[in-house]
PAVOMAR-104618 format. One record per residue (C-alpha): x, y negated, z; residue in one letter. Coordinates in Angstrom, 3 decimals. Layout:
{pt {X Y Z} A} ...
REM end
This chain:
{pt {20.551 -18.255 17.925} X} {pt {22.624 -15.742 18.985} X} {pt {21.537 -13.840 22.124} X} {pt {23.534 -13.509 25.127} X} {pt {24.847 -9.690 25.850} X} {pt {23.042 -8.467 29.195} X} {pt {25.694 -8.690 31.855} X} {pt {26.032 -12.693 31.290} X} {pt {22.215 -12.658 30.352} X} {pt {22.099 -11.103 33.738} X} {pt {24.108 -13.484 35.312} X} {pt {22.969 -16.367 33.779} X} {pt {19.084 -15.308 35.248} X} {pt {20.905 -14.501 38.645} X} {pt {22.457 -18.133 39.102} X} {pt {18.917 -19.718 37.830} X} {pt {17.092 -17.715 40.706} X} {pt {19.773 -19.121 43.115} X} {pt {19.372 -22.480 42.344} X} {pt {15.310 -22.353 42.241} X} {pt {15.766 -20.730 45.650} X} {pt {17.161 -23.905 46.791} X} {pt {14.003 -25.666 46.317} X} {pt {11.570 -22.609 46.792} X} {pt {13.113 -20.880 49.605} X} {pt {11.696 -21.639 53.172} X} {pt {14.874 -23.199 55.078} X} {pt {15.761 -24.776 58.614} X} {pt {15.027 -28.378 58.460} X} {pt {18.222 -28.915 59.833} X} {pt {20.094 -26.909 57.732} X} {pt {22.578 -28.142 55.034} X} {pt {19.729 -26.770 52.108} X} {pt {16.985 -28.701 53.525} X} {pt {18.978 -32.331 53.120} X} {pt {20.283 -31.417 49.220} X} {pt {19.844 -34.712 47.351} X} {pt {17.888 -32.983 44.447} X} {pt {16.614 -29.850 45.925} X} {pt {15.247 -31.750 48.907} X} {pt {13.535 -34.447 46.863} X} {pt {11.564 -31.811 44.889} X} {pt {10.820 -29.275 47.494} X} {pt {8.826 -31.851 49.071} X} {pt {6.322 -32.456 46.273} X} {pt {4.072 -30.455 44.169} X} {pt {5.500 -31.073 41.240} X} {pt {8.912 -29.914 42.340} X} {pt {7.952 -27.455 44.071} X} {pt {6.176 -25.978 40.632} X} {pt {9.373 -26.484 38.756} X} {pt {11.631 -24.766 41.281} X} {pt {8.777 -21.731 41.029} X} {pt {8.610 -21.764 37.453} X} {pt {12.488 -21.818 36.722} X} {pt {12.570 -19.001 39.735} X} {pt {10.575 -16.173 37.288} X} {pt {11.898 -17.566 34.538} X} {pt {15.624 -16.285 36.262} X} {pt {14.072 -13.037 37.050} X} {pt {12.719 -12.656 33.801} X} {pt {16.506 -12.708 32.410} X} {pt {17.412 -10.090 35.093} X} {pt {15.181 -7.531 34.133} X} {pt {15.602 -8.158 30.617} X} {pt {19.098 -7.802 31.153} X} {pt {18.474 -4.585 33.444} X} {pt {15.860 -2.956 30.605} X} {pt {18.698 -3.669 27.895} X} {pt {21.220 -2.058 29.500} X} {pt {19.323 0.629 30.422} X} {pt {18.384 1.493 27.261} X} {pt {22.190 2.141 26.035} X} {pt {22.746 3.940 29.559} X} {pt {19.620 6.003 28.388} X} {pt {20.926 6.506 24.816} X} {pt {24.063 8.057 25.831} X} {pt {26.495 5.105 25.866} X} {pt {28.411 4.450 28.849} X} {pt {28.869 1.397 30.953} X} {pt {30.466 -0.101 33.361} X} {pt {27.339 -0.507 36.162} X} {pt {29.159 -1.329 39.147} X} {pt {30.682 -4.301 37.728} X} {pt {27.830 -5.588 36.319} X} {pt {26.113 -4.845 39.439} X} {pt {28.782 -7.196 41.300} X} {pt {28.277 -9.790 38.783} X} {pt {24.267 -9.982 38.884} X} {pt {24.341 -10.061 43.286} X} {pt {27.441 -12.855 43.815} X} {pt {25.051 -15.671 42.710} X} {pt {23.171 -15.106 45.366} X} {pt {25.096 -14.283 48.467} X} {pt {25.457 -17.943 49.652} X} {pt {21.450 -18.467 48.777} X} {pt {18.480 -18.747 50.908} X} {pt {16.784 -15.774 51.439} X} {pt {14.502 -14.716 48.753} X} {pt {10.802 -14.261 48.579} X} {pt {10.393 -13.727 52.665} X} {pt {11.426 -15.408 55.772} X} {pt {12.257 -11.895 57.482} X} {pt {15.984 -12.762 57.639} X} {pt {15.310 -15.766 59.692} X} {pt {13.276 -13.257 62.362} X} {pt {16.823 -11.594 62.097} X} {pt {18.588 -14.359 63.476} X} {pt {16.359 -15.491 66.420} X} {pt {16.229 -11.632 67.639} X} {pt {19.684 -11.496 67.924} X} {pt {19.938 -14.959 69.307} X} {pt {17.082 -13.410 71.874} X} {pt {19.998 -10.482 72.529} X} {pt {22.765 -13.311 72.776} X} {pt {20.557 -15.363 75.348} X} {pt {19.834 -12.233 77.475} X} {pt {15.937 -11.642 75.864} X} {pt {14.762 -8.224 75.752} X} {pt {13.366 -8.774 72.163} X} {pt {11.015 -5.584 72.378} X} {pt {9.372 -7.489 75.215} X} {pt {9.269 -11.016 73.650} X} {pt {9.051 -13.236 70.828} X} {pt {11.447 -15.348 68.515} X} {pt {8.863 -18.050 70.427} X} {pt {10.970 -17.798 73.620} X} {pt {13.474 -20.090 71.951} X} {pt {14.110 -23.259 70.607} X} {pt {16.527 -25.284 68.384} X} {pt {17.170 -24.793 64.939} X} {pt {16.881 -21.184 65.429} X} {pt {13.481 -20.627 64.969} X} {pt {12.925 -23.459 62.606} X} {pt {12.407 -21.377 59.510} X} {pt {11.025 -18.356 61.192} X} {pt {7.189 -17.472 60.294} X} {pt {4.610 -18.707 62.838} X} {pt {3.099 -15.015 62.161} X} {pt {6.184 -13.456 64.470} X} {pt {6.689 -16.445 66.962} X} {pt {5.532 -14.429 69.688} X} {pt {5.644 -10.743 68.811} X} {pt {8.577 -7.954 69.395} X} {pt {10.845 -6.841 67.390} X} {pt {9.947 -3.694 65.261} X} {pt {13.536 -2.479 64.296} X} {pt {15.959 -0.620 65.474} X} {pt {18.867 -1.088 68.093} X} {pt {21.747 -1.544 65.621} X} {pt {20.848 -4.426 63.679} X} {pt {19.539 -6.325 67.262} X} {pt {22.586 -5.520 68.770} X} {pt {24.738 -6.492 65.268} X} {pt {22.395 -10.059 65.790} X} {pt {23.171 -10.435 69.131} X} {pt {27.151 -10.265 68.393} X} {pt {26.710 -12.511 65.776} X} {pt {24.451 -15.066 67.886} X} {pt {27.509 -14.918 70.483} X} {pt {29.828 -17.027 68.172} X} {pt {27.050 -19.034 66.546} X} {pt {24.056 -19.816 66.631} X} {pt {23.217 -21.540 63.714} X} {pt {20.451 -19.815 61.591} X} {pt {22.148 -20.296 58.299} X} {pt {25.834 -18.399 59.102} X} {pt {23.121 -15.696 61.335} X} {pt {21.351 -15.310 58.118} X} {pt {24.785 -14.766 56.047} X} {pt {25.679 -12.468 59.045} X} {pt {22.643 -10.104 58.134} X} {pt {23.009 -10.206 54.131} X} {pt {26.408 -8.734 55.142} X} {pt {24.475 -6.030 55.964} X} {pt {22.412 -5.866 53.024} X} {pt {25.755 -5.471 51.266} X} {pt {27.090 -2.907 53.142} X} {pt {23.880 -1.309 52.258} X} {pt {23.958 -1.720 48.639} X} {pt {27.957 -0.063 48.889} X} {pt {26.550 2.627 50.849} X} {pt {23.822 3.141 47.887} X} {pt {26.339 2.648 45.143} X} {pt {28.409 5.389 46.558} X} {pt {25.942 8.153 47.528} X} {pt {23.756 7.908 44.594} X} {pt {26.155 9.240 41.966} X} {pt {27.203 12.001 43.946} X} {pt {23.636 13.030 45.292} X} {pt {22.859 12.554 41.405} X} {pt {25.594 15.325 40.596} X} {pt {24.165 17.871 43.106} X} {pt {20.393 17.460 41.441} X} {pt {22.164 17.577 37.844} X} {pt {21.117 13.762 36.888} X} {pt {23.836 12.137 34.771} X} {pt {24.797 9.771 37.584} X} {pt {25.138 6.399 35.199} X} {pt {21.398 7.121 34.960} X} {pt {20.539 7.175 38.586} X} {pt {23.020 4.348 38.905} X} {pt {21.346 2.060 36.571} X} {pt {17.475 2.654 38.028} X} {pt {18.933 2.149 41.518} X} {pt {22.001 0.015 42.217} X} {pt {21.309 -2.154 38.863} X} {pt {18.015 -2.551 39.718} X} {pt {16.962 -6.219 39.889} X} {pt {14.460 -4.893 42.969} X} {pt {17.860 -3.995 44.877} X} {pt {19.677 -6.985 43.952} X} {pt {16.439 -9.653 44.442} X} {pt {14.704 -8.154 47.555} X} {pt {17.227 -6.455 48.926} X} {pt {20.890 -8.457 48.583} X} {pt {18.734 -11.483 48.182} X} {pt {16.050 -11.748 51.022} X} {pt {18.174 -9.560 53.048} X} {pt {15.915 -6.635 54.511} X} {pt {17.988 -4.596 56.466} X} {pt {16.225 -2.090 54.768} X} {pt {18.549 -2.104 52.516} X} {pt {21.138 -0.661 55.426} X} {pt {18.870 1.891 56.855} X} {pt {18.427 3.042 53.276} X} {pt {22.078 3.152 52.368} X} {pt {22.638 5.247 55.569} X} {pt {19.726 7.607 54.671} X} {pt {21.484 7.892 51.515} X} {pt {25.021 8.792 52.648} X} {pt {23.537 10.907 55.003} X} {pt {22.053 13.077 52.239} X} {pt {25.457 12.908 50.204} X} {pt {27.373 13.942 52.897} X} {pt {24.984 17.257 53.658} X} {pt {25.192 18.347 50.423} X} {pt {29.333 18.779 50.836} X} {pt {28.309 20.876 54.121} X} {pt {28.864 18.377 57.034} X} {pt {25.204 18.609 58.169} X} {pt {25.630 17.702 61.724} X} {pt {27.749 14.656 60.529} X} {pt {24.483 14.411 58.377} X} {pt {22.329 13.818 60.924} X} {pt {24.139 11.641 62.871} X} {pt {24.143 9.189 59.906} X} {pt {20.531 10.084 59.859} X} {pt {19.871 8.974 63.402} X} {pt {21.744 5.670 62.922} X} {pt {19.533 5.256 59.871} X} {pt {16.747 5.546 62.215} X} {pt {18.357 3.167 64.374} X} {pt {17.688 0.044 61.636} X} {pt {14.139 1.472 61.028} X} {pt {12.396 4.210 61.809} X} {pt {11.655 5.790 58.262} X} {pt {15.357 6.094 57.714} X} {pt {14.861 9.485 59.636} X} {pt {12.791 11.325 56.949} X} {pt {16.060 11.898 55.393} X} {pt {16.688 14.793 57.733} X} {pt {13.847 16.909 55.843} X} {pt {16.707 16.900 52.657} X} {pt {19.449 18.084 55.421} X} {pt {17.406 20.729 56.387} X} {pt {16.760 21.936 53.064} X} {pt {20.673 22.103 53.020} X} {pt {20.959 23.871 56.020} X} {pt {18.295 26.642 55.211} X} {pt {18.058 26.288 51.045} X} {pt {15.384 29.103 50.607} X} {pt {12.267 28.105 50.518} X} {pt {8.938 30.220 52.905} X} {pt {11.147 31.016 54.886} X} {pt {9.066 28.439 57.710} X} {pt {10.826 30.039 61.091} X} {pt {14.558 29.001 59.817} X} {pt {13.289 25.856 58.511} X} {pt {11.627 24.795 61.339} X} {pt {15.056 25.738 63.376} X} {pt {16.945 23.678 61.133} X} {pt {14.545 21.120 61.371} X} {pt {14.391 21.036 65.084} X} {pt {18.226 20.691 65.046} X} {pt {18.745 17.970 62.550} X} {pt {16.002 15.977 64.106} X} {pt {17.032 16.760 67.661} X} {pt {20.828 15.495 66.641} X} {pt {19.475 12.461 64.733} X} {pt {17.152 11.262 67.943} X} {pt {20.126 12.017 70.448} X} {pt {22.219 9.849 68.023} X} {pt {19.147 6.874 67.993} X} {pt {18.670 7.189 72.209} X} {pt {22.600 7.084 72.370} X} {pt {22.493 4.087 69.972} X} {pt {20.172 2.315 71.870} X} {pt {22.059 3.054 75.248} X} {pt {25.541 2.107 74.262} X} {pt {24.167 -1.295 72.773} X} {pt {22.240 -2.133 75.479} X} {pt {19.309 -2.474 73.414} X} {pt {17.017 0.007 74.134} X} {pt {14.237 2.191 72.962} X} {pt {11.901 -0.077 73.052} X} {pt {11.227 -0.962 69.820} X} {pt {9.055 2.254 69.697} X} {pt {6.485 0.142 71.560} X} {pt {6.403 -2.369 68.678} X} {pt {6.193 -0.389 65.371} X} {pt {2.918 -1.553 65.201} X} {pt {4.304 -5.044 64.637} X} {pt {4.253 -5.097 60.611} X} {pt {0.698 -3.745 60.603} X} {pt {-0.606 -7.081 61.493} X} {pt {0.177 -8.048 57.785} X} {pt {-3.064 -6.783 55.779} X} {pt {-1.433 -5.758 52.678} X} {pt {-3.354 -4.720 49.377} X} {pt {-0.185 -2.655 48.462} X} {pt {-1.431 -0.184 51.298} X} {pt {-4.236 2.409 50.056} X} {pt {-5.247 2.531 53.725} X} {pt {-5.533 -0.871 53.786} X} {pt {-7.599 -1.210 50.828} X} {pt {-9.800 1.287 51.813} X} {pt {-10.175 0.160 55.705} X} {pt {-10.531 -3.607 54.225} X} {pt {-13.336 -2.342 52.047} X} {pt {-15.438 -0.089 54.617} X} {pt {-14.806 -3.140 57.240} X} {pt {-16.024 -5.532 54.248} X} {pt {-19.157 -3.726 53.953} X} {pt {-20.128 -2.463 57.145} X} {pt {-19.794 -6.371 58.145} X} {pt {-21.717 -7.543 55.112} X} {pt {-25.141 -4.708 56.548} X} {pt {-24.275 -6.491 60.052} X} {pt {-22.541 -3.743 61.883} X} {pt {-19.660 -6.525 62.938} X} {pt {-18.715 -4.227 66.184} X} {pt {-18.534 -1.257 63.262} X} {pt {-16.190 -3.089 60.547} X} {pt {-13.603 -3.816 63.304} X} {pt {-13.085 -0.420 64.401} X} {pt {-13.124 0.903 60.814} X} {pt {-9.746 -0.937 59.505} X} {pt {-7.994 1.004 62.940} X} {pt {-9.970 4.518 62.149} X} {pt {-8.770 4.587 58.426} X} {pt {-5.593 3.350 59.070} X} {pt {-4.980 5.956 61.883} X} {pt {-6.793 8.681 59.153} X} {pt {-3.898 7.255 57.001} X} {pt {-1.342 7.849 59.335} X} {pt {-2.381 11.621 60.035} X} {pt {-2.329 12.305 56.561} X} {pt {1.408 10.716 55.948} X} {pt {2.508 12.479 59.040} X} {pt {0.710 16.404 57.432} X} {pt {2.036 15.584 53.946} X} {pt {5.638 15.088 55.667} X} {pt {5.296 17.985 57.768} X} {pt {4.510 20.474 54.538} X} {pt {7.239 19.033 52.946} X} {pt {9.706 19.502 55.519} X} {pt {8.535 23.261 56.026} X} {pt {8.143 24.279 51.990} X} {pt {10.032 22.227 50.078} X} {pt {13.391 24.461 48.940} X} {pt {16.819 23.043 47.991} X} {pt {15.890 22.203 45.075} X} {pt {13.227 19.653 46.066} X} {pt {15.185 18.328 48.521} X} {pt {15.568 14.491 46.902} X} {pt {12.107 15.093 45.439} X} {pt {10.345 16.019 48.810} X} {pt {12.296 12.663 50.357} X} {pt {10.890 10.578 48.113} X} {pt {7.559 11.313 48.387} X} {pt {7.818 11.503 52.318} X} {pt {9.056 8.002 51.975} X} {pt {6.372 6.899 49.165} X} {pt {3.507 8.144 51.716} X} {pt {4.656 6.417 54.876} X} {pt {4.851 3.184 52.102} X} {pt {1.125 3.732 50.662} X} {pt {-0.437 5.030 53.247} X} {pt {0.820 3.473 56.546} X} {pt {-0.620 0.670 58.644} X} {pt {1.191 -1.953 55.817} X} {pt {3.365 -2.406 52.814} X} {pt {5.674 -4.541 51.133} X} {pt {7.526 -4.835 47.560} X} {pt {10.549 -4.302 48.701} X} {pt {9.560 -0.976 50.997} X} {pt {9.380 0.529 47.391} X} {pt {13.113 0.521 47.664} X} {pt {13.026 3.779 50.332} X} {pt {11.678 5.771 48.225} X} {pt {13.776 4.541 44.450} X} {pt {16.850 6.266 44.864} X} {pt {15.387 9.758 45.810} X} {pt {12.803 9.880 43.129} X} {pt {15.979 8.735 40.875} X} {pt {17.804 11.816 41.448} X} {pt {15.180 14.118 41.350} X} {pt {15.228 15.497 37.629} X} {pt {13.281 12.416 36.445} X} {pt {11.722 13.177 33.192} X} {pt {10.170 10.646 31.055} X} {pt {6.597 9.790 33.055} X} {pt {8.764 8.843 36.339} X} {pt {11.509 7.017 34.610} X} {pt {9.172 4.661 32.819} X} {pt {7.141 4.524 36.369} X} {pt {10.091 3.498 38.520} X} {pt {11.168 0.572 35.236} X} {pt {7.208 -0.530 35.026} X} {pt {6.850 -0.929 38.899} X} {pt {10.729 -2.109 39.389} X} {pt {9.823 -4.788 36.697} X} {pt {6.002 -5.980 38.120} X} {pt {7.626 -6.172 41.963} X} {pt {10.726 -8.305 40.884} X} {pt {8.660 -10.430 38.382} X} {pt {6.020 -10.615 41.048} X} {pt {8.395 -11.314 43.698} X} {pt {7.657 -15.249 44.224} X} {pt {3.615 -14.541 45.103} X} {pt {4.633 -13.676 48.257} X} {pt {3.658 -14.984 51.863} X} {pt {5.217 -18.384 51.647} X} {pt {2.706 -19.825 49.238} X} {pt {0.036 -18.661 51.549} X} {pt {-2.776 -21.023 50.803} X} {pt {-1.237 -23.319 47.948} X} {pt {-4.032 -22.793 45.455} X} {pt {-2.303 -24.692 42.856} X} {pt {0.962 -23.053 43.167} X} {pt {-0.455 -19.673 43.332} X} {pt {-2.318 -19.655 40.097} X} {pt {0.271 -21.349 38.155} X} {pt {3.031 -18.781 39.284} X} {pt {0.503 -15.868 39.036} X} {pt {0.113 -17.777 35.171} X} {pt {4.109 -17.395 34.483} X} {pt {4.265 -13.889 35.844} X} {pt {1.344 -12.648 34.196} X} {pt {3.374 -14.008 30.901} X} {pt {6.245 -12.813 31.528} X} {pt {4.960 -9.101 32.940} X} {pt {3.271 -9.278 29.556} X} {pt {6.254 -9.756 27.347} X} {pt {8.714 -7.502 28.869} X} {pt {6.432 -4.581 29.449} X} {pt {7.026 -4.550 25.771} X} {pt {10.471 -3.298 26.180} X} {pt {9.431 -0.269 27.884} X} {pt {8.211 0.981 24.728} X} {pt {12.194 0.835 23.836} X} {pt {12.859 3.302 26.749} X} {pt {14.222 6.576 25.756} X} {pt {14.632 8.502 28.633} X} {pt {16.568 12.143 27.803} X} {pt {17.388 13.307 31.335} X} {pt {17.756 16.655 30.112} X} {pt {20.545 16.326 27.531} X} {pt {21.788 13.352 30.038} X} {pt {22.654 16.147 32.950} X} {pt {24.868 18.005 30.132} X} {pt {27.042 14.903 29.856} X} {pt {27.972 15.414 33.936} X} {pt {32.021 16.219 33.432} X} {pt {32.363 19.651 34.148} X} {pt {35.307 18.437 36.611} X} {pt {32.952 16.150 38.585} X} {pt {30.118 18.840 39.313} X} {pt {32.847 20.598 40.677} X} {pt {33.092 18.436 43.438} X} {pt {29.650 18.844 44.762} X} {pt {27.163 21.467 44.774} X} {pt {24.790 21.652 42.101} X} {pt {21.982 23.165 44.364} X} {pt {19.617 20.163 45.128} X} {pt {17.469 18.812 42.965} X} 
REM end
């Protein structure tokens, strides 16, 4: 049997993940989803339930097989038409439920808390009721909101003509899209400046069945704050700095990471590296535009600041993904185990705060010593640090740091790192916080991924990675057009 070329291989996994996600996805019960003759019939038994899970990595199995062959052509030299195929992978899934998380129904009731006249840095999705907060996770019911003014005060415009959680949730994967366009437009270009042949740094970012799963389809406005960090970046390197860091500041505004991009527009501002006074200037500049742009954000919404209160929020969630966590679950495991119970619940706080001070020193050097040249680099592994060792972490915060790694002269060892972990986090996707507690479910899906991890690992052997001879490929007539001074 002849097998399908990857974009309709693609698209053919894409529409299977949609349709599982009609009986997997967690839904309003009065939403048109929830009353589907089939889907509602099986998402309310086991057996149903299993097929919808098992169908849902078999979809994302075709997505990143899809992804891995065209990457290996993009790789080898021969050229493609990514945006396209890009389109054709996501469109399945704009109308779906949200993927893998119930974050985008939070979304919707905080900006139904705007419409109603809530402060929601002072109270809970749990001040409401209606179909609302149907599908949102008892976990948030009652705590702030942890994001930024713009995509509040985007929720509470949207809340103001509806308020039905389904079009609310649509509402925010608009976002997500705007996002991805943002992405699909900076990345080349940033790619140019660092000397990456841009169709490479396209395909391990926009392609990327990560992007396209968690971000288009659970729609995490990370996805916006990281398309504005993005253009921000992009729009340094062609000299506009202080536009820079306004963009910077309103990626701040969807979450507060979205800042670190201002290290990069410093580096563009003063290139030469030990020189710490003028960095430190341009530093204090950038930042100090970037902040007046997130107060003045806040202000003009009517939002606020006070979401500073409530970054603490997401640390509730005790994930193993964090190295702080792991260690502070471990000491706190063992210090209760020898009876010191007062003892193991300070020691999850003391290493996660140890964790915290060591993000915040790491970021520091590199805002002070990395040069020009390490801009994207130094970016990238501000944003990988805040991931691993911050209070929490989830698949999809692996996104911040993709597309800055991507463009930083990737040789062979971080290529194949960003395909193996893209691959495990959107085959892995499905073991996520809505099967919490479903034994059954969890070891059969952990089964299928396990398989299917297995088998397409496989294809990494078929990864040929030349970024070196790649960059030569850049049209002279394109480089051009940007600098060529920050890798």
């Amino acid at each position: 049997m002849r097998v399908p070329s990857p974009l309709p291989r693609g698209l053919i996994g894409a529409c299977v993940v949609a349709a599982s996600s009609l009986v997997t996805s967690v839904v309003p019960q009065s939403s048109w989803v929830a009353s589907l003759p089939v889907a509602s019939v099986l998402r309310h038994s086991l057996a149903g339930r299993m097929t919808g899970l098992a169908f849902m990595v078999f979809g994302l199995g075709l997505m990143v097989w899809a992804w891995l062959a065209v990457g290996r052509e993009v790789l080898s030299g021969v050229r493609h038409r990514l945006i396209p195929l890009t389109v054709a992978w996501s469109v399945p899934l704009l109308l779906a439920p949200p993927l893998f998380s119930r974050d985008a129904w939070s979304y919707a009731a905080q900006g139904a808390l705007v419409a109603e006249g809530f402060d929601p840095y002072a109270v809970g999705p749990g001040a409401l009721t209606g179909p609302v907060v149907e599908a949102v996770d008892p976990m948030w019911m009652a705590t702030p909101a942890p994001y930024g003014p713009l995509p509040l005060a985007y929720g509470g415009l949207a809340a103001r003509l509806t308020l039905d959680p389904y079009v609310l949730m649509l509402a925010h994967r608009a976002l997500a899209v705007l996002g991805i366009v943002l992405i699909a437009w900076a990345v080349p270009r940033i790619a140019v400046a660092c000397r990456v042949n841009p169709p490479i740094a396209t395909w391990l970012v926009v392609a990327n069945p990560v992007l396209i799963t968690h971000g288009l389809g659970a729609a995490h406005n990370d996805v916006l704050m990281l398309g504005l960090a993005c253009t921000a970046f992009a729009v340094a390197l062609r000299g506009h700095w202080g536009t820079a860091a306004v963009i910077a500041g309103a990626a701040a505004a969807v979450k507060a990471p979205g800042g670190l991009v201002v290290i990069a527009i410093a580096a563009v501002m003063s290139p030469l590296a030990g020189r710490a006074f003028q960095r430190l200037a341009s530093l204090a500049i950038a930042g100090a535009i970037s902040v007046l742009t997130l107060v003045t954000i806040g202000e003009l919404t009517g939002v606020g600041s006070g979401w500073l209160g409530a970054l603490d929020v997401p640390g509730l969630v005790r994930s193993p993904l964090s190295i702080a966590n792991l260690i502070g679950m471990g000491a706190s495991g063992l210090l209760d185990w020898l009876g010191a119970e007062d003892a193991a619940v300070q020691a999850l706080q003391l290493v996660r705060l140890l964790g915290i001070l060591t993000a915040l020193g790491l970021i520091a050097v590199l805002g002070l010593r990395s040069h020009i040249h390490q801009a994207a680099r130094a970016v990238g592994i501000a944003m990988l640090a805040v991931v691993l060792l911050g209070p929490t972490a989830h698949d999809w915060y692996f996104l911040w740091c993709l597309p800055f790694l991507a463009v930083a002269r990737p040789g062979r060892r971080l290529i194949t790192a960003l395909v193996g972990v893209s691959l495990i986090l959107t085959i892995a996707a499905p073991l996520n916080s809505s099967l919490r507690g479903a034994v059954v479910p969890i070891l059969v899906t952990t089964s299928l991924v396990l398989l299917v991890v297995g088998t397409l690992l496989g294809h990494l052997r078929t990864l040929q990675p030349v970024p070196e001879e790649a960059s030569k490929q850049v049209p002279e007539k394109v480089r051009r057009k940007v600098p060529a001074t920050a890798g």
